[in-house]
Rosetta silent file (secondary structure, phi, psi, omega in degrees, C-alpha in Angstrom):
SEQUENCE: XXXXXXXXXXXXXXXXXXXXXXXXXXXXXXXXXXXXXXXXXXXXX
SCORE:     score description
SCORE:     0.000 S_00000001
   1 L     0.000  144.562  163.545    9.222   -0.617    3.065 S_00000001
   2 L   -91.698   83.749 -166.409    8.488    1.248    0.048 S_00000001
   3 L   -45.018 -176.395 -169.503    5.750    4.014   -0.159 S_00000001
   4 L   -83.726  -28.105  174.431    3.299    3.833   -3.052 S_00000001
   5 H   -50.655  -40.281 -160.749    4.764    6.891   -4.124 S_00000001
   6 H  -104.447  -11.523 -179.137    8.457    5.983   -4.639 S_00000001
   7 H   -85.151  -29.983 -158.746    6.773    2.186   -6.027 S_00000001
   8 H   -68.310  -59.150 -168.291    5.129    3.981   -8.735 S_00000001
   9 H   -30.463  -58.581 -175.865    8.466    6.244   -9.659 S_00000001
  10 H   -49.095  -29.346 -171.435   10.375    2.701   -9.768 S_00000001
  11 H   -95.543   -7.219  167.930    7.665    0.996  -12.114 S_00000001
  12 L    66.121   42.600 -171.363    7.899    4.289  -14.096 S_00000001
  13 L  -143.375  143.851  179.339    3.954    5.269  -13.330 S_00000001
  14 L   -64.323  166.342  164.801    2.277    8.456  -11.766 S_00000001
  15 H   -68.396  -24.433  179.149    0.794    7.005   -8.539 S_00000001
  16 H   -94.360   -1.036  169.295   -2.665    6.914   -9.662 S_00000001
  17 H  -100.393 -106.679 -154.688   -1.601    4.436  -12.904 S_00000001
  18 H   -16.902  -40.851 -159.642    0.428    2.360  -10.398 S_00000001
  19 H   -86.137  -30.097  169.223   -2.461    2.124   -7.905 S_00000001
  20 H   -92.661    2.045  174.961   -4.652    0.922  -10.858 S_00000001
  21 H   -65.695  -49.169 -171.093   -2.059   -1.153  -12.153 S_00000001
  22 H   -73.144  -24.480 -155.635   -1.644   -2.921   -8.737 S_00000001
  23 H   -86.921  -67.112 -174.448   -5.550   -2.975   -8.387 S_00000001
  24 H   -55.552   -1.972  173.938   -5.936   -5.091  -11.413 S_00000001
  25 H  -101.808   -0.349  147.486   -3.786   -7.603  -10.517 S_00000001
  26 L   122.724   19.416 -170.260   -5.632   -8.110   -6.972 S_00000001
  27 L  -112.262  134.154 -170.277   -3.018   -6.835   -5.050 S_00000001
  28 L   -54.241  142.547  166.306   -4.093   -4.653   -1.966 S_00000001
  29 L   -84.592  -17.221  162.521   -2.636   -1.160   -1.446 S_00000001
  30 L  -110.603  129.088  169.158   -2.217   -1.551    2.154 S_00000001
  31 L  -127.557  127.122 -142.891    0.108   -3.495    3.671 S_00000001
  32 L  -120.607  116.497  159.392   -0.247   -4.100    7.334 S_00000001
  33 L  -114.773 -162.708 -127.818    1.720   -6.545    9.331 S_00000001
  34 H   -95.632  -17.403  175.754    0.899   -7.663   12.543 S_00000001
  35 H   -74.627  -31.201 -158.784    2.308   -5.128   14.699 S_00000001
  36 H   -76.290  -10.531  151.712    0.671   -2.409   12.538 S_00000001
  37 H   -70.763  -72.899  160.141   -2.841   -4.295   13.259 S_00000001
  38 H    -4.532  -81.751  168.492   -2.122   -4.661   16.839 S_00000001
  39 H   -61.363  -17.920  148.864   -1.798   -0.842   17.069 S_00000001
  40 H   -54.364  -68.207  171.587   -4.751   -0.027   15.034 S_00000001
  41 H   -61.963   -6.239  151.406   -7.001   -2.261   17.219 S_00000001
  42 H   -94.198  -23.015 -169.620   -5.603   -0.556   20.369 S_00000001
  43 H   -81.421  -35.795  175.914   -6.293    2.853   19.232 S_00000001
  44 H   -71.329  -35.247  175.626  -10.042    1.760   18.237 S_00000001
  45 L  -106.920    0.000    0.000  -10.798    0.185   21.735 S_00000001
């Protein structure tokens, strides 16, 4: 995994131009896979 931080640095953008960069093309800033859902919905019930 990459943080958003270290994605921007690569794409050669502060993090808040990266995060609207990423936004206009539809792509989500969190990325969750199945364990990291799993453990969110144990900690909520």
């Amino acid at each position: 995994r990459v943080s958003q931080e270290r994605a921007a640095e690569i794409a050669g953008m502060n993090r808040s131009d990266f995060m609207l960069a990423i936004s206009r093309l539809g792509v989500s800033p969190f990325q969750y896979d199945y364990e990291d859902v799993l453990e969110e919905v144990e900690n909520v019930g």
